[in-house]
MARROVO-15464 format. One record per residue (C-alpha): x, y, z. Coordinates in pm, 1 decimal, decimal comma, padded with zeros to 6 digits. Each point is the difference from the previous one (the first is absolute). Example, Ala and Ser with C-alpha at 12.3 -4.5 7.8 and 13.67 -1.06 7.14 Angstrom:
# MARROVO-15464
xx|yy|zz
01230,0|-00450,0|00780,0
00137,0|00344,0|-00066,0
This chain:
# MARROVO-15464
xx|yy|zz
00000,0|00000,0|00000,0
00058,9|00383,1|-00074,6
-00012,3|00186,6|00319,4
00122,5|00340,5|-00089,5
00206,1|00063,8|-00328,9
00230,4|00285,4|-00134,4
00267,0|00112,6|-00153,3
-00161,3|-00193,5|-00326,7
00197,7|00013,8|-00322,9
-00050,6|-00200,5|-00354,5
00252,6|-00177,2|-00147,1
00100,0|00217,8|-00340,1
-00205,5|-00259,8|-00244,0
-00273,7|-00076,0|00207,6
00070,7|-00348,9|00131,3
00032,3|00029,7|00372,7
-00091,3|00255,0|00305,1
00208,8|00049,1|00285,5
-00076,7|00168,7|00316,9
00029,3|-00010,8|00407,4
-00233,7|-00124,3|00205,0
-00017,4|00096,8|00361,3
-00235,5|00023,3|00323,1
00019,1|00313,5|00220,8
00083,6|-00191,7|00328,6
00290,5|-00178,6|-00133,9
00297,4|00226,1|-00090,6
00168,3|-00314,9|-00152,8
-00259,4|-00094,2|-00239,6
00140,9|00313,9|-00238,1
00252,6|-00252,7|-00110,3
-00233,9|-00192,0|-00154,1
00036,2|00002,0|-00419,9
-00272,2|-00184,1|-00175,0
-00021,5|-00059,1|-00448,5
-00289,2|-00066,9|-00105,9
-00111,7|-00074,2|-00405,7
00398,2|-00061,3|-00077,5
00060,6|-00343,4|-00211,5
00286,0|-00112,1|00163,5
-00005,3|-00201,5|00356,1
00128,8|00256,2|00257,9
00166,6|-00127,1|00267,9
-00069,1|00167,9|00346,4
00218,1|00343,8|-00004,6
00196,0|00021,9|00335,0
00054,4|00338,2|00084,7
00301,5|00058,6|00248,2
-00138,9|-00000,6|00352,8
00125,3|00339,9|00050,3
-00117,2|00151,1|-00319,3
-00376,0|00200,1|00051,7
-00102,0|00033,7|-00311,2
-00168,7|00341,8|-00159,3
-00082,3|-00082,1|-00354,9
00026,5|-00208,0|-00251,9
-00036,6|00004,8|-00391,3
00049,4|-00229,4|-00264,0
00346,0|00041,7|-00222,2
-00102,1|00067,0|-00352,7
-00019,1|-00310,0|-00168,6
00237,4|-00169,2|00173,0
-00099,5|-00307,3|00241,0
00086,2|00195,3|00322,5
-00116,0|00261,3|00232,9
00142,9|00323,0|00150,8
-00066,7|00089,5|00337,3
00076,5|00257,8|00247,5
00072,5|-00087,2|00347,3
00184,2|00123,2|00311,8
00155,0|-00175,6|00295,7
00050,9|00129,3|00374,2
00247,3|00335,8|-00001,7
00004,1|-00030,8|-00355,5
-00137,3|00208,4|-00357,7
-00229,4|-00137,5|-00205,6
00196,8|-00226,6|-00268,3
-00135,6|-00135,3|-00340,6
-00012,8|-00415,7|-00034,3
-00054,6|-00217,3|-00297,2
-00226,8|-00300,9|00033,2
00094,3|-00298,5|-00196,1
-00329,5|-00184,9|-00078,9
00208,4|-00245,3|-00119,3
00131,7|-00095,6|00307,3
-00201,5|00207,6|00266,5
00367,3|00155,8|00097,7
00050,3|00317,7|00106,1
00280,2|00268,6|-00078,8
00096,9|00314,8|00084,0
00062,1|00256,2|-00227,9
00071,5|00347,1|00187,5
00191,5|00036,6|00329,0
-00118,1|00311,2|00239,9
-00140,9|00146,6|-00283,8
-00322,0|00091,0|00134,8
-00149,6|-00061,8|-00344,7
-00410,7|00160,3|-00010,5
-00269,1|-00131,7|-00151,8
-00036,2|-00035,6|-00325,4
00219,0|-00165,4|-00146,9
-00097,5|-00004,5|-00428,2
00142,9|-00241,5|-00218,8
00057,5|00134,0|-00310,4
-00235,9|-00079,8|-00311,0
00316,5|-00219,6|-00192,2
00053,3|-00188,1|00374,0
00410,9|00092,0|-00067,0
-00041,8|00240,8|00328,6
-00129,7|00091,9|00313,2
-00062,9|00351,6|00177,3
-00058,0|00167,2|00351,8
00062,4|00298,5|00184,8
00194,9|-00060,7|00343,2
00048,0|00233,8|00313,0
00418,4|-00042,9|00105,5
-00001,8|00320,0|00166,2
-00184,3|00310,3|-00047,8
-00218,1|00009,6|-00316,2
-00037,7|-00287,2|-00201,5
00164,3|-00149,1|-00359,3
-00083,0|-00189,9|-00278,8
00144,8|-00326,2|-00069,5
-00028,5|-00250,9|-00324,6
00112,9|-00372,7|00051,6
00070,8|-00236,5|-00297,6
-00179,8|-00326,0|00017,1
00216,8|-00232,9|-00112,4
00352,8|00138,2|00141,0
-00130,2|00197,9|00284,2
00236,4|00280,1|-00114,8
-00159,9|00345,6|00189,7
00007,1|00320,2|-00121,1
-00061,3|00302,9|00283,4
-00149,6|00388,7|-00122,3
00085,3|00236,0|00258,2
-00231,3|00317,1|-00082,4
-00054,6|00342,0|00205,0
-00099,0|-00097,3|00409,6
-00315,5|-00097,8|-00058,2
-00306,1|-00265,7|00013,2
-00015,0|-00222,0|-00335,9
-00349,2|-00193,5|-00040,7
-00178,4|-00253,0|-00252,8
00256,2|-00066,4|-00233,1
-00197,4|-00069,3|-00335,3
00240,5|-00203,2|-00340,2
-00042,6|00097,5|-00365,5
-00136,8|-00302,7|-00188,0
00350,6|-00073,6|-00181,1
00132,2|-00007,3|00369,8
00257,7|00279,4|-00035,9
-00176,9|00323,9|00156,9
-00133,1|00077,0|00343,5
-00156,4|00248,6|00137,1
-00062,9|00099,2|00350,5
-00207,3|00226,8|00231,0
00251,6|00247,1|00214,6
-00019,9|00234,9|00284,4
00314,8|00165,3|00004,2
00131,6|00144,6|00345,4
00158,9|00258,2|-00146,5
-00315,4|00199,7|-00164,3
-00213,7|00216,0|00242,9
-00200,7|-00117,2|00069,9
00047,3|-00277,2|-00135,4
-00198,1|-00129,8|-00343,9
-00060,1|-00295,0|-00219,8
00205,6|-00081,5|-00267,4
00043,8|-00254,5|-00253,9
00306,5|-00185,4|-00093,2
00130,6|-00169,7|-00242,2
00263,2|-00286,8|-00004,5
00200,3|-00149,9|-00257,5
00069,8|-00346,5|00102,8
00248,3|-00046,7|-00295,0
00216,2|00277,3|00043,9
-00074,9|00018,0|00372,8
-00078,1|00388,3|-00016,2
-00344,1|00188,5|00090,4
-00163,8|00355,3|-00063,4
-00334,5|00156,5|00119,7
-00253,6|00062,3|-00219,7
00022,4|00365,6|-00130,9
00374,1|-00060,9|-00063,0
00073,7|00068,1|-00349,2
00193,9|-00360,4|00033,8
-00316,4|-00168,4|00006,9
-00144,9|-00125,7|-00328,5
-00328,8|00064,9|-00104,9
-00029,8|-00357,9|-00156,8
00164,4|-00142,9|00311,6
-00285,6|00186,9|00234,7
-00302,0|-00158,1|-00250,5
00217,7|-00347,9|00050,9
00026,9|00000,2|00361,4
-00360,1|00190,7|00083,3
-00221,5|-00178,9|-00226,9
């Protein structure tokens, strides 16, 4: 039985739904990961004892999850779920990664915003090496990261520390050339904007 679901996510083509399942008066039931719909036999997904998860959200078309989780006196980290295997691993240390994490439409990458210090920062992470690529912008906070459909562009919601008082903006990001610009910059493309806001 269902008692109380969340955090629900499709897989990319439709074949399987993953979510947690929890009841209010047991704090250890948020570790509890159930697929349902997927094709393949799952095997029970042990999540590390210490680990409370957050979210979870299925990996593109891969045969894995992602979730976020934190552990006593730590940040929240990002985790990949083999579904394969039911294994977990860890993918971020102290990074205090927040939600969401979007994979991007061509499933080569992965992006979040973290908090290290003050403000916050974008991060991309390739899916197959796990290579990680950090944007520091202006002191600010850096929300819903959004990919272009060729899975180059991003573009981000900003409230920049240094404006007074502070304002909105919208950013930009080249993943490829790991360089970003706000909109209004004459850098920014007018075919890149209808790409990325369409």
């Amino acid at each position: 039985t269902i008692d109380n679901a969340f955090s629900l996510s499709w897989s990319a083509i439709g074949h399987g739904l993953a979510f947690m399942d929890s009841w209010p008066q047991e704090s250890e039931s948020r570790r509890h990961i159930r697929v349902r719909g997927y094709s393949e036999m799952v095997p029970e997904i042990h999540v590390p004892e210490a680990v409370e998860l957050l979210r979870v959200i299925w990996n593109g078309e891969r045969d894995e999850l992602l979730a976020i989780g934190e552990q006593p006196m730590t940040q929240p980290n990002l985790y990949r779920v083999d579904l394969a295997t039911g294994e977990f691993h860890q993918l971020t240390v102290d990074t205090m990664v927040y939600p969401p994490v979007v994979v991007s439409p061509d499933g080569e990458s992965m992006a979040f915003v973290s908090w290290p210090n003050e403000g916050n920062r974008l991060f991309v992470m390739r899916n197959d090496t796990l290579a990680t690529q950090e944007f520091d912008f202006p002191t600010g906070w850096y929300l819903e990261p959004t990919w272009s459909q060729d899975g180059r562009y991003l573009a981000l919601k900003a409230m920049v520390f240094a404006d007074l008082p502070p304002k909105d903006q919208l950013y930009i990001v080249d993943a490829y050339e790991s360089s970003w610009s706000t909109v209004g910059e004459a850098l920014v493309d007018e075919a890149i904007m209808r790409m990325v806001l369409v």
